[in-house]
N, C-alpha and C positions, 0 to 999 in steps of 0.2 A: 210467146214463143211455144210453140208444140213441138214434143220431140215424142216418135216412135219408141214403143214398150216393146226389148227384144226378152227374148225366154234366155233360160243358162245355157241351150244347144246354140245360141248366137243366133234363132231363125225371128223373125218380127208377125209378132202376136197379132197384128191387125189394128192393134188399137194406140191410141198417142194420148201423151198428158200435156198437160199446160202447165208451163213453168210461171213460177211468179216473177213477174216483170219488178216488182221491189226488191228481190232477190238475185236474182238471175238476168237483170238487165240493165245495172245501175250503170252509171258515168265510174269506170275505177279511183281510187283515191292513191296515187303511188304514195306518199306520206306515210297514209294509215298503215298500209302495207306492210312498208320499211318498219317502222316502229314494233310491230308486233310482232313482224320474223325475227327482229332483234331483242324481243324482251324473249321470244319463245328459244331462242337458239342460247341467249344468255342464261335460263333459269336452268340447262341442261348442263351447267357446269359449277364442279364443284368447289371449285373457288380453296383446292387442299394444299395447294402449292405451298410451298416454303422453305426457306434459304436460312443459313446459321448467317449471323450476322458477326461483328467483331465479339462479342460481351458473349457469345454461345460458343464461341471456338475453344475445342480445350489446348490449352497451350499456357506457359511461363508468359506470367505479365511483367516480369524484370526489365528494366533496361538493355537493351542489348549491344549497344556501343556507348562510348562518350558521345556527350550533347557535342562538342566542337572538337574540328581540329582534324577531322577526317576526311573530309575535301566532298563529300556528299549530303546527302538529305538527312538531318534529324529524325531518329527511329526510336518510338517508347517501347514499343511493342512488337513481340513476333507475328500476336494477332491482326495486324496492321492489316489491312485492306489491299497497299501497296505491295506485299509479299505474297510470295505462292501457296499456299494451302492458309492464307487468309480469311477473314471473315467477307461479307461481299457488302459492297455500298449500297442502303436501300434496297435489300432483297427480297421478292414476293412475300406477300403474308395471307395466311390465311379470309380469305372474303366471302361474301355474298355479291353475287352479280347482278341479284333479281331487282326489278323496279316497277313499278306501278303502272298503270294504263286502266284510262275508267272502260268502261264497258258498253259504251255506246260506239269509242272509238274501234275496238276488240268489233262491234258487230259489224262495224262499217269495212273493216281491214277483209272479215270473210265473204263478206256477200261482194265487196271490188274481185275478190280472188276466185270467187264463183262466177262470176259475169266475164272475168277476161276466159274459166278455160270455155263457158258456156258458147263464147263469140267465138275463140278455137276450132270450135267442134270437139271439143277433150270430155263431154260427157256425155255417157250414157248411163239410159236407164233399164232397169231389170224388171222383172216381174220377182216377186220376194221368193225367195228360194233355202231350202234349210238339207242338212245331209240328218241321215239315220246316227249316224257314228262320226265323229273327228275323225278323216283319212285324209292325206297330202293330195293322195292320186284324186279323190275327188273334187277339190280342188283347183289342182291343175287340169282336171279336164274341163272347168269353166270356164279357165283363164283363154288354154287353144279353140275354143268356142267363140269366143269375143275376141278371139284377137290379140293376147293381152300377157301370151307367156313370156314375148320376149321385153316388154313393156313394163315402167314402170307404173304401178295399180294401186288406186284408194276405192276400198269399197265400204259406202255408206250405207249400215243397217238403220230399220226404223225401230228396234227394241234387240238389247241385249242375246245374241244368239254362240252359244258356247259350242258347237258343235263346228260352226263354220270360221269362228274364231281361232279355234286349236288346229282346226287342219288348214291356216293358211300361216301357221304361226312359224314352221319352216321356212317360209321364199319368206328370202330377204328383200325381193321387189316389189311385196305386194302387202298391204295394211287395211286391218280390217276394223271401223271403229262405230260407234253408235254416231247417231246425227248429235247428241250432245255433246260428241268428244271433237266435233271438228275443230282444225285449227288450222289459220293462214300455211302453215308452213307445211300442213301435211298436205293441204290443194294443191299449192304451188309447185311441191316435189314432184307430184304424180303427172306420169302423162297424159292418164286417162282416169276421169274419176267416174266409179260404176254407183248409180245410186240405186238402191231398191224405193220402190213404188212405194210403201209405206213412209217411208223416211222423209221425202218430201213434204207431208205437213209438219211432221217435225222439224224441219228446216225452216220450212217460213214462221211455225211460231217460235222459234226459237231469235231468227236472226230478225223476225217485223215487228219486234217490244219497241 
C-alpha cells in the first residue's frame, strides 16, 4: 500500500511511501483487540476504593435490645449492616486490576488496529517535522494544516522530540507519542493517526519480531 508524504502546511511533497503489508495490512483480530484495550483501560485504575465494613465502624458493640419477645428481627449490634450508618456487606477493597498478556498477542492487537484505521483511510503520513521552542500556536497551526483541529489526533514520532511534545501537551484532542509508546487504545481513540516518515521503520521493527 502506498500512501502520499504531505508536509506540516497540509500540501503533498510529491513523493509516497510503502506501507508494510505485515503491518498495515493484516486480517484484524477483534479478540486481540478486546483484550488489550481492557488490560490497558484496566491498568489506569487505581484500584483505592474502600468501604468501612461492620468490624471498622465506630460504634457500641452492646446489645441493643432483648434477644426475644419483640416481635421483630434479633439485633447484636448497632454496627449491623441492616441499620443506617451501618457497616456495608462485602465492601470494595483496595485492588490491583492489571493482568497479564504475552507480547506476541500485544503486537498482533496493534498492527489489527493499524490495518482497520489504515483501511479507513484514518492515516496519514508527515514529512518529520520539529519547532524551534515548545509553543501551543505552533502546534495548532499543523493540526488546521491537516485538517485535524477539530479532530481527534495521534501523532507518531520516530525518536523522542521534547519540543513538539510540550506544545501539544495543552489540546486535550491530540497525543503525541514515540513509535514505542504506541498502544491499541491510543489507535483506536484517534480519528486520524499522523505518522512521521521516520517512525515507520520503527514500527515495523517494532511490531514484525
Amino acid at each position: 500500500m502506498k500512501v502520499a508524504v504531505l508536509d506540516i502546511n497540509g500540501k503533498d511533497t510529491g513523493r509516497k511511501v510503502e506501507l508494510s503489508a505485515e503491518v498495515f495490512g493484516i486480517e484484524p483480530n477483534d479478540h486481540a483487540i478486546y483484550l488489550d484495550v481492557k488490560q490497558y483501560l484496566a491498568n489506569q485504575r487505581q484500584g483505592t476504593h474502600k468501604s468501612k465494613e461492620r468490624g471498622e465502624i465506630t460504634g457500641s458493640t452492646r446489645k441493643i435490645k432483648k434477644q426475644k419477645g419483640t416481635g421483630t428481627a434479633r439485633a447484636g449490634s448497632i454496627k449491623s449492616p441492616v441499620f443506617r450508618g451501618g457497616g456495608r456487606i462485602f465492601g470494595p477493597r483496595p485492588r490491583n486490576y492489571s493482568f497479564k498478556l504475552n507480547k506476541n498477542l500485544k503486537r498482533l492487537a496493534r498492527k489489527s488496529a493499524l490495518s482497520i484505521q489504515a483501511k479507513d483511510n484514518n492515516l496519514v503520513i508527515v514529512e518529520d517535522f520539529s519547532f524551534d521552542a515548545p509553543k501551543t500556536k505552533s502546534f495548532v497551526n499543523v493540526l488546521k494544516a491537516l485538517d485535524l483541529d477539530s479532530k481527534k489526533s495521534l501523532f507518531v514520532l520516530g525518536e523522542s522530540n521534547n519540543n513538539v511534545y510540550l506544545s501539544s501537551r495543552n489540546l486535550e484532542s491530540s497525543k503525541v507519542v514515540n513509535s514505542s509508546e504506541l498502544s491499541t487504545y491510543g489507535i483506536l481513540n484517534a480519528n486520524k493517526v499522523v505518522i512521521t516518515e521516520s517512525s515507520l521503520e520503527g514500527i515495523k521493527n517494532n511490531l514484525s519480531k
